[in-house]
N, C-alpha and C positions, 0 to 999 in steps of 0.2 A: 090106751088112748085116754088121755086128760079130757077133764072136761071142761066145759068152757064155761062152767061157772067156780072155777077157781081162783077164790081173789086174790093170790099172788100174780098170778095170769094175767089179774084183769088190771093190776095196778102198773104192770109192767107195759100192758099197753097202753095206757091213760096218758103214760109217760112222753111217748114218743110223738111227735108234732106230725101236724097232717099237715102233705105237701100234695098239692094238689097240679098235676100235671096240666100245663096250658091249652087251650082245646083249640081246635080250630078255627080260625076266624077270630081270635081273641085280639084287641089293641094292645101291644107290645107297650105302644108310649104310655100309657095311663098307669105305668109300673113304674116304682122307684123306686132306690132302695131304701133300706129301713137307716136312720142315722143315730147315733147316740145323743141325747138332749144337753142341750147346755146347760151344765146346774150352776155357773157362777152368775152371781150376784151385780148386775150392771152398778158400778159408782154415778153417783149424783155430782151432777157437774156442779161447778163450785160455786158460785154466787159473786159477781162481780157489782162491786163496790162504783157506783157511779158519782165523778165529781159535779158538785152541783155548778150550772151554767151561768160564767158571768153576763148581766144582762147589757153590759154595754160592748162586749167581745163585737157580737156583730155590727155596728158598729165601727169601731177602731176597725174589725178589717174594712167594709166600705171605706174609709176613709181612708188608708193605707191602700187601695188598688184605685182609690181617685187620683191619690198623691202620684200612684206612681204612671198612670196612665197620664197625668196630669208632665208630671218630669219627661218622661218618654216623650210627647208630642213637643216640647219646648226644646229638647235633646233634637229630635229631628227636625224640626225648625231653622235651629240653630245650624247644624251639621250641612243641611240644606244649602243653607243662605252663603254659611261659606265654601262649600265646595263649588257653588254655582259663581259667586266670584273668583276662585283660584281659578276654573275653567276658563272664565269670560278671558278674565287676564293673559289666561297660556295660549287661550286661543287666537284674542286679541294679538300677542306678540307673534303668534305662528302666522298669523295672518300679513302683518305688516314686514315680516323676513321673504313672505313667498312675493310681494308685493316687491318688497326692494331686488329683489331676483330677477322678478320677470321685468323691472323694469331698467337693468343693467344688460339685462338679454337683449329687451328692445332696442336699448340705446347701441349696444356691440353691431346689431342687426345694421341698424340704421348706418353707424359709421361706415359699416363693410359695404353699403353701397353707396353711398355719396364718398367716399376716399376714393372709388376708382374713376366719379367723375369730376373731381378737384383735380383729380392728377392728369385725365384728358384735359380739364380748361389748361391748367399749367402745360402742357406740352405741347398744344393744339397752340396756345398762344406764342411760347419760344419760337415753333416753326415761323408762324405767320412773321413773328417780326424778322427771323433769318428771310424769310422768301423776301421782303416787303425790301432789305437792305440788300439784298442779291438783286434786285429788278432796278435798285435807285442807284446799284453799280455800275447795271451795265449800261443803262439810261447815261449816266455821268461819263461812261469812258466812251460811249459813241458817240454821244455831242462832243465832247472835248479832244477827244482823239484823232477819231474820222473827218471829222470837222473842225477842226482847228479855227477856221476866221469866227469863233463864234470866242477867242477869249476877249476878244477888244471888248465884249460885256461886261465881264471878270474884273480885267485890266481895269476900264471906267470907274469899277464900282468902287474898288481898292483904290484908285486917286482921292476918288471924293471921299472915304474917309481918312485922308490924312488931314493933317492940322491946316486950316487956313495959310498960316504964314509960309509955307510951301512953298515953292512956286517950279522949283524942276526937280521930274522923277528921274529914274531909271528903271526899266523893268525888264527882271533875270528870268530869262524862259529859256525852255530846252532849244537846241539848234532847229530841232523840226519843225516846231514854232514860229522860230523868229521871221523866216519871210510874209508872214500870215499877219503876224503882230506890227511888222514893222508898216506891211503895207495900209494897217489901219491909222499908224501914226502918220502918215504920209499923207491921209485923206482928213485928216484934222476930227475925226470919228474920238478918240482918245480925248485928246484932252479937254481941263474943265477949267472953270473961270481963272480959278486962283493958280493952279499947274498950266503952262505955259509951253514949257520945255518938257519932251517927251524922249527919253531914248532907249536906245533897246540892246542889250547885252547878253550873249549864247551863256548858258553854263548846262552844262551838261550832265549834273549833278541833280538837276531839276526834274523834275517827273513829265513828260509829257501832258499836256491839259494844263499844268499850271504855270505860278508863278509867285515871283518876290517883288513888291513895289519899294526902294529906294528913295528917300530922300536926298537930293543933291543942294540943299539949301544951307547953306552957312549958316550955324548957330541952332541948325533943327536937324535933330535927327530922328528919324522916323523910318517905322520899318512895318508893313503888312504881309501876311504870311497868306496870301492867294492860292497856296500849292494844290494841287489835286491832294492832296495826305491830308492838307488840314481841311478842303471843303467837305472829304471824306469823311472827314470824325465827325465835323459837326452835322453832317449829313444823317450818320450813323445816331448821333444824340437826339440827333429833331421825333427821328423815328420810332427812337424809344421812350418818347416823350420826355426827355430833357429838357430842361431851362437855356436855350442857345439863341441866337441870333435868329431871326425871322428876318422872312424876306423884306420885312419892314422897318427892319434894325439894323443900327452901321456896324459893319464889320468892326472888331475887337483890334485894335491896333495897339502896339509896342512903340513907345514916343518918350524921345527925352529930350527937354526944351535946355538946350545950354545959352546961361546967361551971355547976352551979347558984352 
């Protein structure tokens, strides 16, 4: 057995590192490991050269963000003023197109109802004057017809417009007439100052109701067209408001004065 004061022994254990076992309850975290140190040399940062400040720099900028804050508000200004006239203008025009629209609409509106009562006046009127000439027919054909002694009226009126120098008719009425007519002439009912001579002649060619007044005067001839056809048109005229003969105007007579 060595003993333990031999100093080969003792150097051998000098050597060897105490490790010391962690005991209980010991804080784990308060351990770290051991690291190897950094032996490099930190560089010195380099020195930067500063350029010396021009003093009127600030300045010049001032001046350049007035300039341009100054331009910008004139910019929109400008941009403003005319976009709010292109608008007024498009609007203006949109405006005055919806305007001509609605008032071509209005006016279509308005036609579509007063066209359909233009066109009752227009039809409403035609009837009235067919009715108006359909009533003055059959008024005309049952005085003159049914009643025949009622042309010696006719007859009269048709002497007195022939020409003065007159002085003997002939008057051409249908045969169913003629005992009506003649028996007026008989009663001196017919004739007028200046006609005298009254005679009476059948033709059968003649309309019933009417008649033809003849001149029988040497040197005059003369002719009135009494017939129911012509009192008819001019009936027919009056009612349409024609320019005709009133009951106040001499009948229209046909007259050629041959030199004596």
């Amino acid at each position: 057995m060595k003993s333990s004061s031999d100093p080969v022994q003792s150097a051998t254990v000098d050597e060897v590192p105490l490790v010391r076992p962690l005991t209980a309850g010991a804080d784990a975290s308060a351990i770290s490991a051991w690291a190897l140190p950094d032996f490099d040399v930190p560089e010195a940062p380099s020195e930067v050269l500063s350029e010396p400040l021009d003093p009127h720099a600030e300045e010049l900028a001032r001046a350049r963000q007035v300039a341009e804050q100054a331009g910008f508000a004139a910019g929109h200004a400008q941009g403003e003023k005319a976009g709010f006239a292109a608008g007024h203008a498009e609007g203006l025009a949109a405006a005055l197109a919806e305007q001509t629209h609605i008032q071509q609409r209005f006016q279509g509106w308005l036609q579509s109802l007063t066209q359909p009562l233009a066109d009752l006046d227009a039809e409403v009127s035609l009837q009235m004057a067919r009715l108006a000439a359909q009533m003055a027919r059959a008024i005309i054909y049952r005085e003159l017809t049914i009643e025949p002694e009622h042309l010696d009226v006719v007859a009269r009126t048709a002497i007195e417009a022939l020409p003065v120098a007159v002085r003997a008719v002939t008057l051409v009425c249908h045969p169913d007439d003629a005992d009506a007519l003649q028996a007026a002439v008989d009663q001196d009912t017919i004739q007028s100052q200046h006609a005298q001579t009254v005679t009476v002649r059948r033709d059968a060619t003649v309309t019933p109701g009417g008649l033809m007044v003849e001149s029988n005067t040497v040197g005059v001839e003369s002719l009135v067209d009494a017939s129911l056809e012509a009192r008819w048109a001019a009936l027919c005229l009056r009612v349409l408001d024609e320019q005709v003969a009133g009951p106040a105007d001499p009948i229209e007579t046909e007259m050629n004065e041959a030199a004596e």
